[in-house]
C-alpha positions in Angstrom: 10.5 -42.6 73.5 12.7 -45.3 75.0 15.4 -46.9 72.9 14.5 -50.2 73.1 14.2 -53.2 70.7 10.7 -54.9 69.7 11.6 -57.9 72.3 11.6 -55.2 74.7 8.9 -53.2 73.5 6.6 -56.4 73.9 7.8 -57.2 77.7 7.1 -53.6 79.5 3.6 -53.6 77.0 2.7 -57.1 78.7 3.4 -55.6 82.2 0.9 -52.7 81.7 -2.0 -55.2 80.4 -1.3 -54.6 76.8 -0.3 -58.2 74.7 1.5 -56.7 71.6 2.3 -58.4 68.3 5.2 -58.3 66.6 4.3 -56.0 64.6 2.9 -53.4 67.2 6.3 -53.4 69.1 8.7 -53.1 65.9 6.6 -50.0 65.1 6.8 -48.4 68.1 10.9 -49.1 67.8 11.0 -47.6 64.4 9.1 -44.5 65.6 11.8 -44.1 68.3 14.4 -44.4 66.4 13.0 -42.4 63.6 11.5 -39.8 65.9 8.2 -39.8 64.2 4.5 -39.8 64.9 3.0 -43.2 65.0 -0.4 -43.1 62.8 -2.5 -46.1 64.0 -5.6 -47.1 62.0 -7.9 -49.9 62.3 -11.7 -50.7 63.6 -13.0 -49.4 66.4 -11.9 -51.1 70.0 -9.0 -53.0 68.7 -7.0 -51.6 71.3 -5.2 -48.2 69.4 -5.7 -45.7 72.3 -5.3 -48.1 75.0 -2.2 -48.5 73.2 -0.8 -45.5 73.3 -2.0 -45.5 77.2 -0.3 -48.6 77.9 3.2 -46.6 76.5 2.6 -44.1 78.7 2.6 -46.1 81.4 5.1 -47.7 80.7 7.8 -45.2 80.0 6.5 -42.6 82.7 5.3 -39.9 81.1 1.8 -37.7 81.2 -0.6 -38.7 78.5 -2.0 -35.5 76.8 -5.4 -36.4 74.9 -6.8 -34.4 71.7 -10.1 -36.2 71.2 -10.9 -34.9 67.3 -14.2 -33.9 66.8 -16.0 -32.0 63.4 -15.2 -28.1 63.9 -12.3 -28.6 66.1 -9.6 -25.9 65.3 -6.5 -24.2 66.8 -8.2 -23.0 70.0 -8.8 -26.1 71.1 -6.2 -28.0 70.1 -2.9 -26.0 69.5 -2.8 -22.9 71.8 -5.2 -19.6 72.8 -4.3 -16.6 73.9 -6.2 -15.3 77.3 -8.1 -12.2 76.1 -9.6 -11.8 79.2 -6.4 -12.1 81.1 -4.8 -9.1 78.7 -8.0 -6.9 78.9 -7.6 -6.9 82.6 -3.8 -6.5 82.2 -4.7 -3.1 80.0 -7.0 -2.2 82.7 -4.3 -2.4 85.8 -1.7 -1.0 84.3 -3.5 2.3 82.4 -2.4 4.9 84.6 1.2 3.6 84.1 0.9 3.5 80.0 -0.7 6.4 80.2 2.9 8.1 81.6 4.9 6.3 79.5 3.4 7.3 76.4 2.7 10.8 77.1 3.7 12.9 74.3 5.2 10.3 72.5 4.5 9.5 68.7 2.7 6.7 67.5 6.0 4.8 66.7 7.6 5.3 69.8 4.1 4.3 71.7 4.3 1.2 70.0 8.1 0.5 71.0 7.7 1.8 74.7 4.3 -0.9 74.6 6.6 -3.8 72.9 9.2 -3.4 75.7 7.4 -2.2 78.7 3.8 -3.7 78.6 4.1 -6.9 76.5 0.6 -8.4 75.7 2.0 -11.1 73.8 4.0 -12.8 76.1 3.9 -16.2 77.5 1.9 -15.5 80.6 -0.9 -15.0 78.0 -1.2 -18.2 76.3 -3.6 -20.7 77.5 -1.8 -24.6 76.8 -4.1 -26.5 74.7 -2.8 -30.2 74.1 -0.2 -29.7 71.1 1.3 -26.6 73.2 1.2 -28.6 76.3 3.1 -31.4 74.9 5.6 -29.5 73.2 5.9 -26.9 75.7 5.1 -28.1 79.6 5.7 -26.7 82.6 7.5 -29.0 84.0 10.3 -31.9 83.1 7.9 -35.0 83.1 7.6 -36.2 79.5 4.7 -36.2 77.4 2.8 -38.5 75.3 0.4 -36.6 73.1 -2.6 -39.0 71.8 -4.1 -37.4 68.9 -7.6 -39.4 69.1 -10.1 -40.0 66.1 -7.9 -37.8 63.7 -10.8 -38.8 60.6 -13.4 -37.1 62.9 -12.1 -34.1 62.0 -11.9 -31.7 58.8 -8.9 -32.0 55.8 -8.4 -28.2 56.8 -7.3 -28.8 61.1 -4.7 -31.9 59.8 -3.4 -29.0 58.0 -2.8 -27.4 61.2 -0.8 -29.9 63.0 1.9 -30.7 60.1 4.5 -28.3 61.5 4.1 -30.0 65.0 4.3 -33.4 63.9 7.0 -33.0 61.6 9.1 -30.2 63.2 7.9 -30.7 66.9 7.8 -27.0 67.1 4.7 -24.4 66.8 4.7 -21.0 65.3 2.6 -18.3 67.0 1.4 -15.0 66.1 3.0 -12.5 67.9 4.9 -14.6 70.1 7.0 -16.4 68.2 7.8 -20.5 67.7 8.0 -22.9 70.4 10.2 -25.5 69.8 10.0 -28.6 71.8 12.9 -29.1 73.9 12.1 -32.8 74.9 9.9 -34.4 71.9 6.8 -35.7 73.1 5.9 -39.3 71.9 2.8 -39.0 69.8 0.6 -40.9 68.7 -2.6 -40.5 65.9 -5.3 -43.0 65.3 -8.1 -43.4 62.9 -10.8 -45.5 62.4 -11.1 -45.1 58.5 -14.1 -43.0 58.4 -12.2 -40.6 55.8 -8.8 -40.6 54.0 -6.3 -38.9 55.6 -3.6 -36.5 53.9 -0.9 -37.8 52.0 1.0 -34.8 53.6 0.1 -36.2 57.2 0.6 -39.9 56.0 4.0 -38.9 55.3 4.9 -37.7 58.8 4.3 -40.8 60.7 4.9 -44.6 60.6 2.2 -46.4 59.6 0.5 -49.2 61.9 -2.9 -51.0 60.9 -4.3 -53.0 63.7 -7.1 -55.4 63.2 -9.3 -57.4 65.7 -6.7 -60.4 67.2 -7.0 -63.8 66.0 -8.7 -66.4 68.7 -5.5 -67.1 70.0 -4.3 -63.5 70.7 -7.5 -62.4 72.3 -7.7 -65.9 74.4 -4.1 -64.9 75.8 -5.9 -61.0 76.6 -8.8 -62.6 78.3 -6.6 -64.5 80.9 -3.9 -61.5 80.8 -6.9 -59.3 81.9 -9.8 -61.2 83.9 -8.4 -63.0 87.3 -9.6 -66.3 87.1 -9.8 -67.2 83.8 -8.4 -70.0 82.7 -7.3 -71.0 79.2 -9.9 -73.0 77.9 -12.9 -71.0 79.6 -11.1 -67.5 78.0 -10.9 -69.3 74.6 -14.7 -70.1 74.4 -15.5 -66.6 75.0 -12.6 -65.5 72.3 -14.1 -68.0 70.1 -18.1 -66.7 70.5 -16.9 -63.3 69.9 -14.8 -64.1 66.9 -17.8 -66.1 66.0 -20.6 -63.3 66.2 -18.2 -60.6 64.8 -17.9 -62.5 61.4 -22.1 -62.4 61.6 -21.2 -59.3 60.8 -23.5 -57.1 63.8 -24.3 -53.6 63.1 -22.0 -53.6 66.1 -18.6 -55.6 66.7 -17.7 -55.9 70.0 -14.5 -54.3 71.3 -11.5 -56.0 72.8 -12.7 -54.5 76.0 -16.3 -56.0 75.6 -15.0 -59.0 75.2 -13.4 -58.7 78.5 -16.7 -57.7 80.0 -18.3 -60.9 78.6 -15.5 -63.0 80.3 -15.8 -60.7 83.6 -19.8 -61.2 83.4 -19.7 -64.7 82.8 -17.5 -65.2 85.6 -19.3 -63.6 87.8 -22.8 -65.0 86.7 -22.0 -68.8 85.6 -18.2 -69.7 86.8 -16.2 -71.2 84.0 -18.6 -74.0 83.2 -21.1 -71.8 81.4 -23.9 -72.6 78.5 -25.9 -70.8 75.7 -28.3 -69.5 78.4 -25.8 -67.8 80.3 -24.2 -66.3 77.5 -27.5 -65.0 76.3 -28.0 -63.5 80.1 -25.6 -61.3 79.9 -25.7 -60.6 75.9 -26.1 -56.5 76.5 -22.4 -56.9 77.2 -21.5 -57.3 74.0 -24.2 -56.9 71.3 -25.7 -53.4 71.6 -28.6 -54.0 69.0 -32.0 -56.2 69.6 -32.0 -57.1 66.2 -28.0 -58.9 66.4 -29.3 -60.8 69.4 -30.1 -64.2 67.9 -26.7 -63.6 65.9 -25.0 -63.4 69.4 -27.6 -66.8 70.6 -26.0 -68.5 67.4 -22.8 -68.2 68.0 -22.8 -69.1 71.5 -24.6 -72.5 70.5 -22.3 -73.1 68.1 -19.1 -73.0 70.0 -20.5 -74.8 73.0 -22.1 -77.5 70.8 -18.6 -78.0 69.2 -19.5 -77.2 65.6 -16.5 -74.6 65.7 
């Protein structure tokens, strides 16, 4: 990761569309300068993977993905070795085994196999993310975004703690890979589960919440040609409004975007209740949160906010 300071950190993030706090940009300093994994937790659509795609941006590298789901495990996201690829390997070169083992013993067969038919070597492996991060095939650098680390099991965190504290990856009958650029990575989690105080350990910690009025006005006209302060602080201020209703779903950063972009496009700055209400499904995904979303329209337009 680049070795810059939070000031700097919080420039380059603004470029790429991000706005970062403070505190967003003097964690992703200490990471650097620790070398550590940077566990990010917080509600859903507060901005943690766009995060870590704003950094990649931003320092040039390739942004490798592992989106966590229940049941994932090593073959999908450390390595796999191409069975296929080896079975047709066999199948090429039998004639040519044949000859080399003839006559030999069964200890010498497996020698003459270790050294002249390999079926453990790198041209097996299939890259899955981790690998792929440590390991590429080329000299871009990599940021590796573990996604949605609670989705999965206690047992598959279990499975990256050698990665994310050693940056290297021990495989059967190949050997370890050690990183020889460390990738930037990045975990978040959206507090579905506790996480591992053995994985806790390994990173720097980062909670980020929804931003204040002020934070996501400054997003809105950051993001949304056209918007102007005082139009992008009415629509911070209805979301901020509805999501302390408390909706079976709060609205992302990014809907709140859509709701500025909509409203725009439908009503020009100089919108009502009505026109917030016309293009609600941007925001409130539930019938039953609609007059939430009605309320908290009329209340910032009427001024009682």
């Amino acid at each position: 990761m680049r070795d810059w300071d939070s000031k700097s950190w919080q420039r380059e993030l603004e470029k790429a569309g991000y706005l970062a706090p403070a505190k967003v940009c003097t964690a992703l300093q200490v990471a650097a300068a620790l070398e550590k994994p940077l566990l990010i937790e917080g509600p859903p659509g507060v901005g943690k993977t766009f995060l870590a795609k704003a950094v990649a941006r931003v320092t040039g590298s390739r942004l490798i993905r592992l989106q966590c789901y229940e049941g994932i495990d090593a073959s999908q996201a450390l390595y796999e070795y191409n069975y296929g690829k080896q079975l047709l390997y066999v199948n090429i070169l039998r004639e040519q085994i044949k000859e080399k083992l003839n006559g030999a013993s069964l200890k010498k067969a497996v020698e003459i196999l270790d050294t002249e038919a390999p079926f453990w070597g790198r041209e097996f492996l299939v890259n899955r993310p981790v690998l792929e991060a440590l390991d590429p095939g080329d000299d871009v650098p990599r940021v590796l975004l573990v996604d949605e680390i609670d989705r999965s099991e206690r047992e598959f965190e279990a499975l990256l703690l050698e990665a994310l504290s050693d940056f290297t990856l021990s495989i059967p009958e190949f050997g370890t890979v050690q990183a020889r650029r460390k990738p930037v990575v990045f975990l978040t989690s959206n507090h579905t589960r506790e996480l591992s105080e053995a994985l806790r350990r390994r990173c720097i910690y980062l909670y980020i919440d929804y931003p204040s009025v002020d934070e996501e006005t400054r997003i809105i006209m950051a993001n949304v040609p056209g918007a102007g302060r005082e139009f992008a602080r009415k629509v911070a201020q209805i979301i901020n409004v509805y999501r302390k209703a408390s909706p079976r779903h709060k609205p992302s950063v990014a809907e709140t975007i859509d709701l500025a972009v909509a409203l725009l496009a439908t009503a020009g700055e100089n919108f009502n209740t009505t026109d917030v209400v016309n293009v609600v499904s941007t925001f409130c995904k539930n019938k039953e949160d609609e007059p939430a979303a009605e309320n908290a329209a009329q209340s910032v337009l009427e001024g009682e906010v």
